[in-house]
C-alpha positions in Angstrom: -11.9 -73.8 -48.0 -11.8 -76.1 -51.1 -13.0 -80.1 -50.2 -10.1 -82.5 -49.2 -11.6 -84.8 -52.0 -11.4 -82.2 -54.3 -7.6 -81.3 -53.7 -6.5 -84.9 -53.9 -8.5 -85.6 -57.1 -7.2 -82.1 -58.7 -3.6 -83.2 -57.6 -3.7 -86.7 -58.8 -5.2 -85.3 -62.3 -2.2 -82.5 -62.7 0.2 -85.3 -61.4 -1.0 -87.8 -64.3 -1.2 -85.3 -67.0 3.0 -84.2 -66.4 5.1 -85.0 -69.7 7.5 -87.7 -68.4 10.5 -86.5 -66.3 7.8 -83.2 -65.1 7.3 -82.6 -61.2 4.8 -80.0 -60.4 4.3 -77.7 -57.5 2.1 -78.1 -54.7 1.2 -74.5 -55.3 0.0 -75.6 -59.1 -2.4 -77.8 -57.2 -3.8 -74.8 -55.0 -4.0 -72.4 -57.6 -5.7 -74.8 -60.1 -8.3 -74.7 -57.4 -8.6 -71.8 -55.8 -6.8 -69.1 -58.3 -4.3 -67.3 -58.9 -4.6 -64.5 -56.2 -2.1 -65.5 -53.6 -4.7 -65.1 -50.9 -7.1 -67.6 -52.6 -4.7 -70.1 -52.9 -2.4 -69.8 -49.7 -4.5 -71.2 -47.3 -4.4 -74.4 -49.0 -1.4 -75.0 -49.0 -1.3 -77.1 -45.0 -4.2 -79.0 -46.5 -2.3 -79.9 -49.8 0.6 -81.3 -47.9 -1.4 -83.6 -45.7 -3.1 -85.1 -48.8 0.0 -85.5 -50.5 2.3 -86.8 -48.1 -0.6 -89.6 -47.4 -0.9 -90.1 -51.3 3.0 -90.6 -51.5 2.4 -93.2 -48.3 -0.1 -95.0 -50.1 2.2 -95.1 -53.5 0.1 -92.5 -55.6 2.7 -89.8 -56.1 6.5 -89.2 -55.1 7.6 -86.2 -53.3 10.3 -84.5 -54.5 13.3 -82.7 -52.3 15.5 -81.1 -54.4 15.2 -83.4 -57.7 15.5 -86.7 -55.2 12.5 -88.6 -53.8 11.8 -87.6 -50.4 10.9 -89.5 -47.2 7.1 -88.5 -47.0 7.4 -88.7 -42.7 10.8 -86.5 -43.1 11.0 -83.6 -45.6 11.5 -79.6 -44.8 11.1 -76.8 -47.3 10.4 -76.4 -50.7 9.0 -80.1 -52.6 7.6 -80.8 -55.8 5.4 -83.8 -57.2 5.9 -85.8 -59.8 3.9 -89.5 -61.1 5.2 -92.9 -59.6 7.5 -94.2 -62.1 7.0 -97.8 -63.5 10.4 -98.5 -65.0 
């Protein structure tokens, strides 16, 4: 099982590095650490989603519910990531 340091610093690398108006997925994040093979890179999943839910608490990262920011204590299903944007 990959480092919770690790995942957080992968994620907020692949966050920072998105063209403007780019949300990633938190499976990007797992398979830029663990692989491609689904069975590398499933298990992290539960682990990603803690970090980033407490990233997008702390203001790091915004989660992303069907193209709208979502309430990091109330989302369901599929989410994507994207940078906190300054404008």
């Amino acid at each position: 099982m990959a480092d919770k340091k690790i995942l957080e610093e992968v994620a907020l690398r692949l966050i920072a590095a998105l063209p403007a108006g780019k949300t990633l997925a938190p499976a990007d994040i797992a398979q830029e650490v663990a692989g491609k093979a689904a069975d590398q890179w499933g298990p992290l999943m539960q682990p990603i989603r803690r970090i980033v839910v407490r990233l997008a608490k702390e203001g790091r990262l915004v989660i992303y519910r069907k193209g709208e920011p979502a309430d990091p204590d109330d989302f369901k299903g599929v989410y994507r990531l994207g940078p906190v944007r300054m404008d």
